[in-house]
SELO-93738 format. One record per residue: residue in three letters; x, z, y of N, C-alpha, C, O in turn. Coordinates in steps of 0.05 Angstrom, whole numbers, plus 5000, padded with zeros to 4 digits. Layout:
BEGIN
alaXZYXZYXZYXZY ...
END
This chain:
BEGIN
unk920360066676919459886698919160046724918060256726 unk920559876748919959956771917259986781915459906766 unk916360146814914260096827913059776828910859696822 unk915159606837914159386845913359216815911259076814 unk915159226794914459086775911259156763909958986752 unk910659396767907759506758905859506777903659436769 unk906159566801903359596819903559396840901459376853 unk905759196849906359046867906158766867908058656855 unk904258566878903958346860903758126896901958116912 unk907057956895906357826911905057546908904557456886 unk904557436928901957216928903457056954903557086979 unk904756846930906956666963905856356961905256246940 unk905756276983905056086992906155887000905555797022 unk907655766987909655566986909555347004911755257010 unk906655187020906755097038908355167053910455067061 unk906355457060907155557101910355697093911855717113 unk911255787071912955877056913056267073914756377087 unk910356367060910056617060908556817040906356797029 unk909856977040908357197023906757397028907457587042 unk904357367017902657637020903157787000904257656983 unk902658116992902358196974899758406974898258476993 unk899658486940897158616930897958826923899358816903 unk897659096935898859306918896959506906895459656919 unk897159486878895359616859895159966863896860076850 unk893360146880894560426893893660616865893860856866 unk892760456839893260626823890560756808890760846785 unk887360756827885160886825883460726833881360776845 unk884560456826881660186826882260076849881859826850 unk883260196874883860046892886659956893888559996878 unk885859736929888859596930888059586966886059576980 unk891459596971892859456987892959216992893859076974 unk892159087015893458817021895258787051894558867073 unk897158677045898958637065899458307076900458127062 unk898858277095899758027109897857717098898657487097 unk894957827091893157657075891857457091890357537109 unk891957217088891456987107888556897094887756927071 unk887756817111884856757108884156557081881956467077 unk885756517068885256327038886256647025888556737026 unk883956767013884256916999883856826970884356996953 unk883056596961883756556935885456716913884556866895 unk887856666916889856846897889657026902889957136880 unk889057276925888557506917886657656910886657896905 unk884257466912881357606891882057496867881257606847 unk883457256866884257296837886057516819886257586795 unk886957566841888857796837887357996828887258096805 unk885858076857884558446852882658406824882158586808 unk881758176821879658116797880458186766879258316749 unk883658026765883558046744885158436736885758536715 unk885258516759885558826753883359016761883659246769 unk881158866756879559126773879159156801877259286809 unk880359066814881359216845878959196868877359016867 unk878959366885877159266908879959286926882159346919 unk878959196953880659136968880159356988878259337003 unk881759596992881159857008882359817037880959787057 unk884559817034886059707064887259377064888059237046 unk887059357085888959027097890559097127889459127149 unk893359127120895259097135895858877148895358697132 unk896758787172897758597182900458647198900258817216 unk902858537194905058667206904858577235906258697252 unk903258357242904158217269902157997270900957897251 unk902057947296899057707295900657447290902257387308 unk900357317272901257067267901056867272898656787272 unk902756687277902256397284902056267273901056057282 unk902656287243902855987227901355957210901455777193 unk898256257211896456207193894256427209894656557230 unk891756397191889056637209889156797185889056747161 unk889357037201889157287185886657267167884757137176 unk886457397137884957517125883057697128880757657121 unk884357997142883858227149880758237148879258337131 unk880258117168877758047181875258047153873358187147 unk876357857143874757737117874257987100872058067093 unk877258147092876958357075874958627081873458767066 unk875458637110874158857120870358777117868758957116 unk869758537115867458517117864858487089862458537086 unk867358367073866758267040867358507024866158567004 unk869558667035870258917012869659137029868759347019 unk870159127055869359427064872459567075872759807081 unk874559347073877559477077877459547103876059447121 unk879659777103880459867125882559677143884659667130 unk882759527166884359477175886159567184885159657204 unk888359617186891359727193892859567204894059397190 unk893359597239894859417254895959567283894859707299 unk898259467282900359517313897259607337895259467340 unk897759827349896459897370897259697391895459607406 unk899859617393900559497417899059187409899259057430 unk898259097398896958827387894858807407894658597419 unk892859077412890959027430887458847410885858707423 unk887258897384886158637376884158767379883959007372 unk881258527396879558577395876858577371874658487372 unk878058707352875758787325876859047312879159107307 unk874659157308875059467291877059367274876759157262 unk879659577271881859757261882759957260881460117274 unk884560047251886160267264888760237275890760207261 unk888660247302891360157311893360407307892660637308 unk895560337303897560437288899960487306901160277313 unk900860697316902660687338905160787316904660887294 unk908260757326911060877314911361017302913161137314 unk910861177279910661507268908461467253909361467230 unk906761437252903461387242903261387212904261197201 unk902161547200902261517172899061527158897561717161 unk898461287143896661257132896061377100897661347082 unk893361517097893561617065892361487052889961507051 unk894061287034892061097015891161276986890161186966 unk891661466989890561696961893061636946893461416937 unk894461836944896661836930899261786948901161936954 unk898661576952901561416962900561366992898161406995 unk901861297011902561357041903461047053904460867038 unk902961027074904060747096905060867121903460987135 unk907160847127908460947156908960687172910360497166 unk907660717190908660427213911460497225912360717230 unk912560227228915760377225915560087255915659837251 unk915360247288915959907310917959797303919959927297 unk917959507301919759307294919559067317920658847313 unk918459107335918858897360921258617359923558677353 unk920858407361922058257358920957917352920357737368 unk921057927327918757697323916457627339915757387341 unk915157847351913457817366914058117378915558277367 unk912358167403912458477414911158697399912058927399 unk908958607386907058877374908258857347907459027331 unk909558737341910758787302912058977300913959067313 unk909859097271910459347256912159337224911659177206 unk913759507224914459437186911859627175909759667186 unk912659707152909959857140912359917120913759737112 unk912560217112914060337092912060487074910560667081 unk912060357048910360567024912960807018915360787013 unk911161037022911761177019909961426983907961556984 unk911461396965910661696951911761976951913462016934 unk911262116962912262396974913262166996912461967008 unk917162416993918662327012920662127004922962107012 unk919361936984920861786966919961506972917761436964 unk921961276992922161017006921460856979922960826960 unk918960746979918560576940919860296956921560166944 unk918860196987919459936990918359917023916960077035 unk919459637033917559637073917559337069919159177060 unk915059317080913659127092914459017115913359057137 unk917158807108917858807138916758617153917158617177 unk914958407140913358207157916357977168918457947155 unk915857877190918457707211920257857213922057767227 unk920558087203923658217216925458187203926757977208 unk926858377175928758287161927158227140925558357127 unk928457887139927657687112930257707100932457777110 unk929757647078933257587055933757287071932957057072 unk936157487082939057307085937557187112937356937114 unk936757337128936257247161933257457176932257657166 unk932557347196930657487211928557247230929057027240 unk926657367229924557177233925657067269927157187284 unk924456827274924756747305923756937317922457127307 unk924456877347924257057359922956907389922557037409 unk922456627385921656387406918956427414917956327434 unk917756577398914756507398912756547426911056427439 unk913656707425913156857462913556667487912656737509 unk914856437483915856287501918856267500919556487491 unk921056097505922956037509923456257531925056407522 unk923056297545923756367569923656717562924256847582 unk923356817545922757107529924157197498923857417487 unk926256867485927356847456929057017464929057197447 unk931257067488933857197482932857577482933957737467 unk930957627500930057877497928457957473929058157460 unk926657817467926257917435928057887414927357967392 unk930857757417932057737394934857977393936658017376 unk933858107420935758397430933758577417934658787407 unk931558537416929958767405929658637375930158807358 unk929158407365930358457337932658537322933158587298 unk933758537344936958657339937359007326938459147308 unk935459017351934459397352933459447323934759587307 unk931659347319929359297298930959277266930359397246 unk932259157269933859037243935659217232936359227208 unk936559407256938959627249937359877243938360057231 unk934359887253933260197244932960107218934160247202 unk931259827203930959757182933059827160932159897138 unk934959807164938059817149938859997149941059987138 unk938160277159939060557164936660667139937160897131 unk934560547128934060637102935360697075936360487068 unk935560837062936560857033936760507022934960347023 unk939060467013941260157008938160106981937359866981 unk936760296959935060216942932160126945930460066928 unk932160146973928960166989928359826984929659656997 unk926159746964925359406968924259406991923259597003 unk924559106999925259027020922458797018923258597005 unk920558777023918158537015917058477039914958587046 unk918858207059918258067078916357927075915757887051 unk914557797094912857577097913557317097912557137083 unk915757297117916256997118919156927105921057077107 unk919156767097920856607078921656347073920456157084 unk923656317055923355897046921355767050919055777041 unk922855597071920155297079917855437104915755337111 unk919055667113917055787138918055757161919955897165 unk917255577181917755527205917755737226918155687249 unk917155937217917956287228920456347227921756377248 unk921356357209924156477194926456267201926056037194 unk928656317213931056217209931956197183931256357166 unk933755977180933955907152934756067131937156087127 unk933456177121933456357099934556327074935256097072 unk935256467051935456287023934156297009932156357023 unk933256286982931356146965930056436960927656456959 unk931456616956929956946951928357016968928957026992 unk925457086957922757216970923857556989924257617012 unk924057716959924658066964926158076960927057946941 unk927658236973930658396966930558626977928658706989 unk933258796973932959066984934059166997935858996998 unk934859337013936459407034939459417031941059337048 unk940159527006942959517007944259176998946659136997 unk942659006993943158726979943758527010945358337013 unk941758667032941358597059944258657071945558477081 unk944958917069947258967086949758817077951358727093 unk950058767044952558717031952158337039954458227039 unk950158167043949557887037947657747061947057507060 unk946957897080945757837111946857757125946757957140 unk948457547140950057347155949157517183951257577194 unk947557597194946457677216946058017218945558137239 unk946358127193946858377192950758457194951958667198 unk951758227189954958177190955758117220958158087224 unk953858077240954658057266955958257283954458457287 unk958358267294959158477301958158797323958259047325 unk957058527334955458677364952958557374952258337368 unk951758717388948858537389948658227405946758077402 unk951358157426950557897438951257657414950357427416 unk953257757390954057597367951857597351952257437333 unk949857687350947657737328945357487349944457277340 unk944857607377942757447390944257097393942656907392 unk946857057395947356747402947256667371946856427370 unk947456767349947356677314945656647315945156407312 unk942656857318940156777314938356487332937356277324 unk938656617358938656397375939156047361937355887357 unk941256027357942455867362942355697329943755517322 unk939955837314939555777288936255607291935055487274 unk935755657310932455567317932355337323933355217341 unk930355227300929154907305926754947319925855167326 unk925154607322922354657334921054787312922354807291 unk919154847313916454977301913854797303913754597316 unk911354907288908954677298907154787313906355017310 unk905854577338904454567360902854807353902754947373 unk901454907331899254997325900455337322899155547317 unk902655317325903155587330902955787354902656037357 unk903055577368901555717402898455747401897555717424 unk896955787387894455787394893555987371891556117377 unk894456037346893556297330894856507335893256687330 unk897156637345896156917353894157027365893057237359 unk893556847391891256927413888756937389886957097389 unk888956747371886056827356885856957341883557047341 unk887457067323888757207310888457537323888057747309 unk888657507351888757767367885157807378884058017386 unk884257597376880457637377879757647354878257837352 unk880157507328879357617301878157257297876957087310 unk879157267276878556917265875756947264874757157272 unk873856717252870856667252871356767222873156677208 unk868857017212868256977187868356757176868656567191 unk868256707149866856437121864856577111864756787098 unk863256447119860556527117860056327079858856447062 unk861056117076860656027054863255897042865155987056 unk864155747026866655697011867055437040865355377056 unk869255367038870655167057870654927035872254927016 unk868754737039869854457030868154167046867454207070 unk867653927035867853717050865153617031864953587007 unk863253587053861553387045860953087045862152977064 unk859752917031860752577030859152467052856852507060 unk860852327057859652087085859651877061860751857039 unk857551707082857151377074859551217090860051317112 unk860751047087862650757102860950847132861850877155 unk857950877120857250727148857550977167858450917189 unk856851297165856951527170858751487185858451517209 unk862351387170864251387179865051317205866451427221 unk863351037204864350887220862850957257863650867278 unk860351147251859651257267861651457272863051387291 unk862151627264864151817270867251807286868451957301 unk867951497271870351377289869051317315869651437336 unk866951117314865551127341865351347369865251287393 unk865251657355864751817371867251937371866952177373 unk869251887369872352037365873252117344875552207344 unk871852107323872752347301876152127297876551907306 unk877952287281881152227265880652237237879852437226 unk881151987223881451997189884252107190885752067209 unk884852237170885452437157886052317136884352397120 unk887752127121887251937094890352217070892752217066 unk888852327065890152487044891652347023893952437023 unk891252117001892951996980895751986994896852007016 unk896151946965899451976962900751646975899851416971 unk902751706986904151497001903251186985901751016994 unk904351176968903050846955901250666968901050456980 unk899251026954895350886961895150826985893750626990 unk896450967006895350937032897250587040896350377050 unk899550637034902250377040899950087024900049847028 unk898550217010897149886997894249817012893349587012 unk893050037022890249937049889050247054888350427038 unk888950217080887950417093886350337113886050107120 unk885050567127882850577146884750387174887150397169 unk884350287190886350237220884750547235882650657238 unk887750567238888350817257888951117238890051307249 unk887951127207888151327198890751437200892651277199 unk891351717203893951887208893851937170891651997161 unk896651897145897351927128898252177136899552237156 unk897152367111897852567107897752737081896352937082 unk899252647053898552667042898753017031900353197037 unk896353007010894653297003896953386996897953216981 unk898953627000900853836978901654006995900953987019 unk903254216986903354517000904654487025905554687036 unk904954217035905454187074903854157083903654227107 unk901354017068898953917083898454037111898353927133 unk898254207108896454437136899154517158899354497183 unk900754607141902854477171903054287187903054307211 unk903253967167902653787188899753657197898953477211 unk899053787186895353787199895053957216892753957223 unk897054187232896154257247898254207267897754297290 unk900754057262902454007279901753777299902153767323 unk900353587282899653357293896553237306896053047321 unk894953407296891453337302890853587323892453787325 unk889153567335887553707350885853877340884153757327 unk885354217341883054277317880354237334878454377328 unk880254077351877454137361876153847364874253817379 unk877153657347875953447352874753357312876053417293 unk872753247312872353127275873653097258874852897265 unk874053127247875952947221874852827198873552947180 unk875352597199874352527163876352447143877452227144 unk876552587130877652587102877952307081876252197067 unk879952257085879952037059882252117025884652117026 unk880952157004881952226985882152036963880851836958 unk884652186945883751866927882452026897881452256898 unk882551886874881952086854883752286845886252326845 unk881052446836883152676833883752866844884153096836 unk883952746874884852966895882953136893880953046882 unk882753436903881553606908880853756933882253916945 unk877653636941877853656962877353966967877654006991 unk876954136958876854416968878654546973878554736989 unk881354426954884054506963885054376998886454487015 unk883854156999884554117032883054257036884054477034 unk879654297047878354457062880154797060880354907082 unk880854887045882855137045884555087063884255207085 unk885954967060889254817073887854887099888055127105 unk886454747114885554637137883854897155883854917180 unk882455127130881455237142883355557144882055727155 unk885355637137887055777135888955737156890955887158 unk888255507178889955477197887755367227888155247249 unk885655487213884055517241882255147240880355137254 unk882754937228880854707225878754707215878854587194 unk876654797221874154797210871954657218869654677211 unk873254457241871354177238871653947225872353727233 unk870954077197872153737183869153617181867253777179 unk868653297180865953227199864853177150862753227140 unk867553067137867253027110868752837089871252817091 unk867852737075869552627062868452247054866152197047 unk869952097057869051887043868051797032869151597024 unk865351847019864951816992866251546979867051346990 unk866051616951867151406936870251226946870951026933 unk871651336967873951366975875151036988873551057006 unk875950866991876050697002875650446982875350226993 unk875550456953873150216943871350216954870949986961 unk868850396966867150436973867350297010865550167022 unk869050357018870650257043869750007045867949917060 unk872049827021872549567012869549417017868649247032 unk868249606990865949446991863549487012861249427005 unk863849587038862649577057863049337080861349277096 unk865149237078866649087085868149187106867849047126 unk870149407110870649477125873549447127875149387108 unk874249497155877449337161878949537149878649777149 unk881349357137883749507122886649347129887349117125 unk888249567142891449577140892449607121891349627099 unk895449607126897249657103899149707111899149667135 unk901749807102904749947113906649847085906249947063 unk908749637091910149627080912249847061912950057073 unk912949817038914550047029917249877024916649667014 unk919749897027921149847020924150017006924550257010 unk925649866994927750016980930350016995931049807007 unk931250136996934550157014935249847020935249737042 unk935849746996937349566990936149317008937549137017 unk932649377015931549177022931449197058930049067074 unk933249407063933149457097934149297110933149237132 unk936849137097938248937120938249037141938249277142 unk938248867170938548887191936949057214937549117237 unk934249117197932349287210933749467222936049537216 unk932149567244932949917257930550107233928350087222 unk932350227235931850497219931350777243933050867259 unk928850837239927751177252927351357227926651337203 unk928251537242929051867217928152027235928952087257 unk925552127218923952327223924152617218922552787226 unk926152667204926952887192927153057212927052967235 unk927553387207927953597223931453537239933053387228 unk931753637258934953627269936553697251938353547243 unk936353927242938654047219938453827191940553807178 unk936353697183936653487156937653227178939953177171 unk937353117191938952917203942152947206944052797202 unk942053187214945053237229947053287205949453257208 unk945553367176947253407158947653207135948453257113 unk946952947145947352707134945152497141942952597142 unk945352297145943852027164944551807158946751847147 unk944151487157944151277149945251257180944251317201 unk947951147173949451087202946550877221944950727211 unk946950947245946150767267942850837264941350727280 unk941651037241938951107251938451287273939651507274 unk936651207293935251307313933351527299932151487277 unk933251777315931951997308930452107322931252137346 unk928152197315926152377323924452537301923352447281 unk924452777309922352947284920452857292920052797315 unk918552837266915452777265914052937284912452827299 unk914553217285913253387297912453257333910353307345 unk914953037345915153017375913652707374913052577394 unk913352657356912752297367909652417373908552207381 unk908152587374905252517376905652687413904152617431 unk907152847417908352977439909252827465908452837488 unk911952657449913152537462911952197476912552057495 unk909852157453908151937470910051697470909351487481 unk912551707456914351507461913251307435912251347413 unk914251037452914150757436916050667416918350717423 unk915950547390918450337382917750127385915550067395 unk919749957377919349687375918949597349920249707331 unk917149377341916349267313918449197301920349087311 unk917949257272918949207250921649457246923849417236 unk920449707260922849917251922349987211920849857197 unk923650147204923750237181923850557183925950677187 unk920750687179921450887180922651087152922450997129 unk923751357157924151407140925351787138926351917157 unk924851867115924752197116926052197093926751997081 unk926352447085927052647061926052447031927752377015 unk923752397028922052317005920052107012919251926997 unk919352137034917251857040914851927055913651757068 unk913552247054911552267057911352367090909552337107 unk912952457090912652477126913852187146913452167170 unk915052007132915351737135913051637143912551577167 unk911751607127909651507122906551627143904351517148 unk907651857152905651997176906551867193904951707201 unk909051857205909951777223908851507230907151487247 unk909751327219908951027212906151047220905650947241 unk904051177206901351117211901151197249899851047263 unk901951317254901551487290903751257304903251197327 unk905751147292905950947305904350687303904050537322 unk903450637282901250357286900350427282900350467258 unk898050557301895550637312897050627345895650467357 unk898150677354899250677380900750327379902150257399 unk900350167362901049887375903649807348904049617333 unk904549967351906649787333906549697308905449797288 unk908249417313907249267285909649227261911649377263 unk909649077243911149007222913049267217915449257221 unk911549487209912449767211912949837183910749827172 unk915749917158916049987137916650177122918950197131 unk916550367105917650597096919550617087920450387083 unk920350717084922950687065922450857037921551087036 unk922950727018922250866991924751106981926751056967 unk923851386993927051596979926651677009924951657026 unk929251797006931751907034933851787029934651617014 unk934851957052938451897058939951827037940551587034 unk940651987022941752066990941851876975943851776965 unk938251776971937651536962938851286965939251136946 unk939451246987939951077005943151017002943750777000 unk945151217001946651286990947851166971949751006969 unk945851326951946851206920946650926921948650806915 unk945050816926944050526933945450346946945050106942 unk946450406955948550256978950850206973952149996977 unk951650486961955050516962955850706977957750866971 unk954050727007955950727036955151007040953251087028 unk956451167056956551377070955551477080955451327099 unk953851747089951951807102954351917120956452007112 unk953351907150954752037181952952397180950752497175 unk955752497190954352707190954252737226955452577241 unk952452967235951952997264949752847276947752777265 unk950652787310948852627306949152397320947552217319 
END
């Protein structure tokens, strides 16, 4: 057995679609690399081996989640380890180019990787003078390299010259050196990636589309030119991220309101939040609640779409678990959730309180309707129900724009459909329906052809 199969234990996150890992240093302690503030899985981790948590690495201040670090350093006593150029205001050790850390035995060299962001570091474990694996965080992911937008548009083509830089010192390692990136499948960081977490350097050079670019302006217009939007809530966690997130002072979850609680709370601004699964919500909901239902997107589009500084109340159905949202929610910086429904909208019902509803329908049952496709640009453009009008979910709360009643909305599966739909009627529009499936669906259903483009 390899290093990684024995002491290396990653911890991926299939939501935000990223990986932290735990590395076992062999003498009770551990390593953590790239640990986001839902430390769940990796005290389950260090637990079920013993471990305390000695150091917490961070390759880069992140946008699409709040660092851990913070947490570790205060609950275990870890050392933080982070880019000097980061500037972050809380005890670490900032880590400049050359810099080698001694975790007892085995070694961390900050290796500058500028790009993804300006202060991003790789992190190379080192035993002796022997490469076990690097931490490349946003830089080289299997089979692409993290964006390079984040900085502003007006700053993507210069950082993606310096990921350029960045990507070629990376690859000038020994071809057997593992390779254990951060961001990955389903991460709105990463250009589209493929389904593999780790790989290794020589797997990178022989199967990297962007390591195959001839010259660096062919590498910056490929990357470039691979970039979708991202979510709103990514502009506002590095800066916090770079002051140090708020401790958790106690576990993150949701305490019960009464109907009537509630209805005070809508009173003063608070946003329901109605978590169940598309059905529940398509058969009666709160008026005005935003559908969002509970699973490993949740917190993406909970932070794409809501405000974190205004109430929220929670509506769940059975079953759901509300501590798994309070995680979701608070791993991305929401920690004013005002609570939860009690007794969930029977309890609603029997208050007498007002209830909507959102049509669901089946392909077959669209007829003449206009059809909106909420999907990302790249899932529209690569097949679409001729004559649907498009917008990603991400822009209708942005874009402030209107439809007209009785559209049919519709996505991938239903559930971002079904967001959509709620943020449009709440904004006025009426006789508003889902569509039950996707495209595909729709498809088989039909007979007829999906258009590709757009």
């Amino acid at each position: 057995m390899g290093f990684a199969d024995e002491h290396l234990i990653p911890l991926v996150d299939a939501g935000l679609g990223n990986s932290a890992y735990l590395v076992d240093l062999g003498d009770g302690r551990a390593l953590a690399v790239d640990a986001s503030r839902d430390l769940r899985a990796l005290r389950a981790a260090a637990a079920k081996r013993g471990l305390t948590v000695a150091f917490a690495a961070d390759t880069h201040l992140h946008a699409d989640f709040l660092t851990g670090a913070l947490q570790l350093a205060a609950d275990d006593g870890a050392t933080v380890l982070a880019s000097a150029a980061g500037h972050r205001a809380f005890p670490h050790t900032p880590l400049v180019d050359g810099d080698e850390v001694d975790l007892g035995g085995l070694a961390l060299r900050a290796l500058a990787t500028p790009g993804h962001t300006d202060e991003h570091v790789s992190f190379l474990l080192l035993d002796g003078a022997r490469e076990l694996g690097v931490f490349t965080g946003g830089s080289l992911i299997a089979g692409s390299a993290a964006r390079t937008d984040l900085q502003g548009a007006d700053r993507a083509e210069e950082l993606a010259r310096a990921q350029y830089r960045s990507l070629r010192r990376l690859v000038a390692l020994p071809d057997a050196t593992a390779v254990w990136p951060t961001h990955g499948a389903g991460s709105f960081c990463s250009a589209p990636p493929g389904s593999e977490r780790t790989t290794t350097i020589g797997a990178q050079k022989r199967a990297n589309d962007l390591l195959a670019a001839p010259d660096e302006d062919t590498f910056v217009r490929s990357l470039l030119g691979s970039l979708g939007s991202y979510p709103a809530y990514f502009d506002r966690l590095g800066e916090i991220n770079r002051r140090g997130p708020a401790l958790l002072s106690t576990t993150p979850g949701l305490r019960p309101l009464t109907a009537a609680a509630v209805r005070g709370l809508l009173a003063d601004g608070a946003y329901v939040v109605d978590a169940r699964p598309v059905a529940e919500f398509a058969a009666g909901h709160i008026p005005g609640a935003v559908s969002n239902p509970l699973r490993p997107a949740f917190a993406t589009w909970l932070g794409w779409l809501l405000p974190p500084d205004v109430p929220l109340v929670l509506v769940l159905g059975r079953g759901q678990d509300g501590a798994e949202l309070a995680w979701q929610a608070a791993k991305i910086g929401y920690d004013r959730l005002a609570g939860q429904l009690a007794g969930g909208m029977d309890a609603w019902h029997a208050d007498g309180g007002p209830v909507e509803s959102i049509e669901l329908v089946t392909a077959e049952k669209i007829g003449t309707r206009p059809v909106l496709d909420v999907r990302q640009d790249t899932e529209f453009t690569s097949g679409h129900i001729p004559g649907a009008a498009h917008r990603e979910l991400g822009d209708l709360v942005a874009d402030g724009q209107e439809v007209g009643d009785g559209v049919v909305v519709m996505c991938g599966h239903g559930e971002r459909a079904m967001t959509a739909a709620s943020l449009l009627a709440a904004r006025g529009a009426r006789d508003l329906a889902v569509l039950v499936g996707g495209a595909q669906d729709w498809a088989a259903a039909t007979g007829r052809r999906l258009e590709d483009g757009r």
